[in-house]
C-alpha positions as CSV (number, residue, x, y, z in Angstrom):
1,X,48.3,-7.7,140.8
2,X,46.6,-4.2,140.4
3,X,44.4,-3.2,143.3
4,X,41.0,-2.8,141.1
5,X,41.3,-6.4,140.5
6,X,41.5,-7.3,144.4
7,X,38.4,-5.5,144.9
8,X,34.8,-5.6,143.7
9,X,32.7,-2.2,143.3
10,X,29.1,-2.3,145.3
11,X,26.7,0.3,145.5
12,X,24.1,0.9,148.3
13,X,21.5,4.4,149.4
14,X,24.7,5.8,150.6
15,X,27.1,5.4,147.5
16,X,29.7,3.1,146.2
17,X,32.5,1.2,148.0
18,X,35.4,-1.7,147.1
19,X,34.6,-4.7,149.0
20,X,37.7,-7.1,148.8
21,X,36.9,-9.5,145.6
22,X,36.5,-12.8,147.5
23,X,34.5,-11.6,150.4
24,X,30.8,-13.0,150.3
25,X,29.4,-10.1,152.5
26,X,28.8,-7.2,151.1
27,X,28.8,-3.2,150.9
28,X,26.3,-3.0,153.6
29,X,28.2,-5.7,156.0
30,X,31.3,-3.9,154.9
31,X,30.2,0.1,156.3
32,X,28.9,-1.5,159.7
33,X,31.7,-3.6,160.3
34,X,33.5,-0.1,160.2
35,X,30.7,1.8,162.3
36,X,30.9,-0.5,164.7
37,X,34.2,-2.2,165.1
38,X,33.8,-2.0,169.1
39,X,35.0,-5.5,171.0
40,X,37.6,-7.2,168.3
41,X,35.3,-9.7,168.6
42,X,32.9,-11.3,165.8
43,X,29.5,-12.8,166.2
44,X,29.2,-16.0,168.0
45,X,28.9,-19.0,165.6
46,X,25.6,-20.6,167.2
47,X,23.7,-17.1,166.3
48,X,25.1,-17.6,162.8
49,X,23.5,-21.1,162.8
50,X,20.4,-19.5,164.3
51,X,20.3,-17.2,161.5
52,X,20.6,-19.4,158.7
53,X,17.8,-21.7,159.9
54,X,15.9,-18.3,159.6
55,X,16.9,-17.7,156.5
56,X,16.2,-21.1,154.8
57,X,13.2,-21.2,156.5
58,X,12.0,-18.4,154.8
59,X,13.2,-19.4,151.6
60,X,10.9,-22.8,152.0
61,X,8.1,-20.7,152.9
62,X,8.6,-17.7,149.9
63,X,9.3,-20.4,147.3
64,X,6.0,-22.5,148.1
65,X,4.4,-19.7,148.6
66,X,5.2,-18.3,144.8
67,X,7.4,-15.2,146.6
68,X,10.5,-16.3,144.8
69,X,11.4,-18.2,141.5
70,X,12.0,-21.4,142.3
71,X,15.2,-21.5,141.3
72,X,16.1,-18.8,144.0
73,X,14.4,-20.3,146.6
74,X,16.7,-23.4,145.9
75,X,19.9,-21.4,145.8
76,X,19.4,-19.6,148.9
77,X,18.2,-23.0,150.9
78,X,21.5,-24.5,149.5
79,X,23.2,-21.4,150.8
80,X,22.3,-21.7,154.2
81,X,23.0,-25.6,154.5
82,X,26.1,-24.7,153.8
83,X,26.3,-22.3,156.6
84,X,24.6,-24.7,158.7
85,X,27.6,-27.1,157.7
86,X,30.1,-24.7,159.0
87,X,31.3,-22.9,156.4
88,X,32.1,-19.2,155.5
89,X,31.2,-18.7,159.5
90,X,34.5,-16.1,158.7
91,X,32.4,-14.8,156.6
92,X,30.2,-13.1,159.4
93,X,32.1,-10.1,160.1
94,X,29.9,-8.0,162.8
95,X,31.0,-7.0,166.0
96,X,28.4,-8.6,168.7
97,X,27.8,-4.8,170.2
98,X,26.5,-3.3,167.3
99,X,23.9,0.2,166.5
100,X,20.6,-0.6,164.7
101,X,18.8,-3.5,166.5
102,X,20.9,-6.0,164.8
103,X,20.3,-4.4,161.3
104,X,23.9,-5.1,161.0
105,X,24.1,-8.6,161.2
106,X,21.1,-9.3,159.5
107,X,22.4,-7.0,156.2
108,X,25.7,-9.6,157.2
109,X,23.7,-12.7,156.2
110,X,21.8,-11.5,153.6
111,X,24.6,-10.7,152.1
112,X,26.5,-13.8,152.6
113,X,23.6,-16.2,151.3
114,X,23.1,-13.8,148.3
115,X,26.6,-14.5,147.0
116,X,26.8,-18.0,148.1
117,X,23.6,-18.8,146.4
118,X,24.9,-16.5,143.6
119,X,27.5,-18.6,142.7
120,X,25.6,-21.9,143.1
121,X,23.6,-20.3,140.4
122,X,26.9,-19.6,138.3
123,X,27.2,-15.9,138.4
124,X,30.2,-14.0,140.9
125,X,29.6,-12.3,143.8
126,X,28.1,-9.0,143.9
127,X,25.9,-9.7,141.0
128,X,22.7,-9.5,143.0
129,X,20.6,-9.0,139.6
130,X,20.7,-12.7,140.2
131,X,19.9,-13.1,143.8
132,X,19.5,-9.8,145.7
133,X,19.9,-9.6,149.8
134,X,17.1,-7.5,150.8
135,X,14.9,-8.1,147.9
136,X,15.2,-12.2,147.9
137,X,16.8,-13.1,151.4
138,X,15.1,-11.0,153.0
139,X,12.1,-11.6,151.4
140,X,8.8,-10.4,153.8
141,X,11.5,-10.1,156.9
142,X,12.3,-7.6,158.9
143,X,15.4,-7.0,161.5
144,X,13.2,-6.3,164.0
145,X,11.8,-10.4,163.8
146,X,14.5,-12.2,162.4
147,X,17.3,-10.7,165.0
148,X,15.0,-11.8,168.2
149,X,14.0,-14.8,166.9
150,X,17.7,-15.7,166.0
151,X,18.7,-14.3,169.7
152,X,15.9,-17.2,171.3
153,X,17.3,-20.3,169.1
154,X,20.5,-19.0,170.3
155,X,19.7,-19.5,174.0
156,X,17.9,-22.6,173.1
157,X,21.2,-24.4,171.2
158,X,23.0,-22.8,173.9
159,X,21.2,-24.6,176.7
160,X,21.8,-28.0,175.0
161,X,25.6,-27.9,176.3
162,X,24.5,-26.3,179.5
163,X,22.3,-29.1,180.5
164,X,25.2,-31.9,179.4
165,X,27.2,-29.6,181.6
166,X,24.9,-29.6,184.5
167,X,24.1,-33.0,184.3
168,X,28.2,-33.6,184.3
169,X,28.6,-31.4,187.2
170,X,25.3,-33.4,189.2
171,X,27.3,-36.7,188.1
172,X,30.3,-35.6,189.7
173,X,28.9,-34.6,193.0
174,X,27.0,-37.5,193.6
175,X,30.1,-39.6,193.1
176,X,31.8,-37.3,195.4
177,X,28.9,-38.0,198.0
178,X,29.8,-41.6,197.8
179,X,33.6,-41.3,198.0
180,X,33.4,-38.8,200.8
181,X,30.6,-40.6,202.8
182,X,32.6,-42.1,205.2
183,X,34.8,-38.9,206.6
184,X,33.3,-36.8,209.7
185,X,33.9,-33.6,209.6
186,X,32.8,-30.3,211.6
187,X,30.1,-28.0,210.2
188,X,30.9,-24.3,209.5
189,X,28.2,-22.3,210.7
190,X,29.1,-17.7,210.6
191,X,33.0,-18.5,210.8
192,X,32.8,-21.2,213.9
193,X,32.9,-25.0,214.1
194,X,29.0,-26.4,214.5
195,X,27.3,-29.7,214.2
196,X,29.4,-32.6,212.2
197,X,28.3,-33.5,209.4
């Protein structure tokens, strides 16, 4: 199989690049991911999630609000329940530590829900006459909102396991309390032996 038909040709402000042919991000995702490749690592999978309630969120809102066809507005909702299902999370390609506020990332999953949305409309990826990634995804966003926001429902998801942790870890101690309760043993008080306890 010839090379050309393993890649697809995409075109941003900076010029044209081949972007592998079933990859759902895009030119843009494409030049940070090589920027920026600092950690080997890719973004964390609850910030994806965070993103993708941002995105359909503001899909609902620009679809009742006339901002996009309706059909689009559908597409890209659909889009990011399936990202909220778990898929294409290898899709996400952008090292955590990463120039441009985040710009990266959010170019990332624009870029993703374009061509997943894309093809629930029928048409192949990279055919953003159908649904565009800054133009319809992005619709009335801006890095500078969607990143931070995404960063705080991060922390918040986050904290759900921390608490069951915590409240694991309080479990465990208390039980300890009661199985211990019984033994006398010395204090420690600056290295020496002090009051039992």
């Amino acid at each position: 199989m010839s090379q050309q038909k393993l890649e697809r040709s995409e075109s941003d402000s900076i010029g044209t690049k081949s972007v592998p042919r079933d990859a759902y991000y895009g030119v843009q995702s494409l030049r940070a991911f090589e920027n920026f490749h600092i950690t080997g690592q890719t973004t964390h999978p609850t910030m994806i999630r965070s993103l993708a309630y941002i995105k359909k969120a503001c899909a609902l809102a620009n679809g009742r609000a006339g901002a996009l066809k309706p059909a689009s507005a559908k597409a890209i909702e659909a889009a990011c329940d399936r990202i909220l299902a778990g898929e294409y999370l290898d899709q996400f390609i952008q090292d955590p530590i990463q120039g441009g506020a985040g710009t990266s990332l959010n170019m990332n999953a624009n870029e993703v829900i374009a061509n997943i949305a894309i093809e629930i409309l029928g048409g192949e990826k990279g055919d953003y006459s159908l649904i565009h990634p800054n133009d319809e995804v992005n619709r009335g966003q801006s890095t500078n909102d969607v990143i931070p926001t995404a960063g705080k429902l991060t922390v918040l998801f986050l904290l759900e396991d921390l608490y069951k942790s915590l409240r694991s870890l309080k479990e465990a101690f208390a039980r300890k309390g009661v199985e211990f309760d019984s033994i006398l043993k010395m204090g420690r008080t600056q290295l020496q032996d002090a009051v039992p306890m």
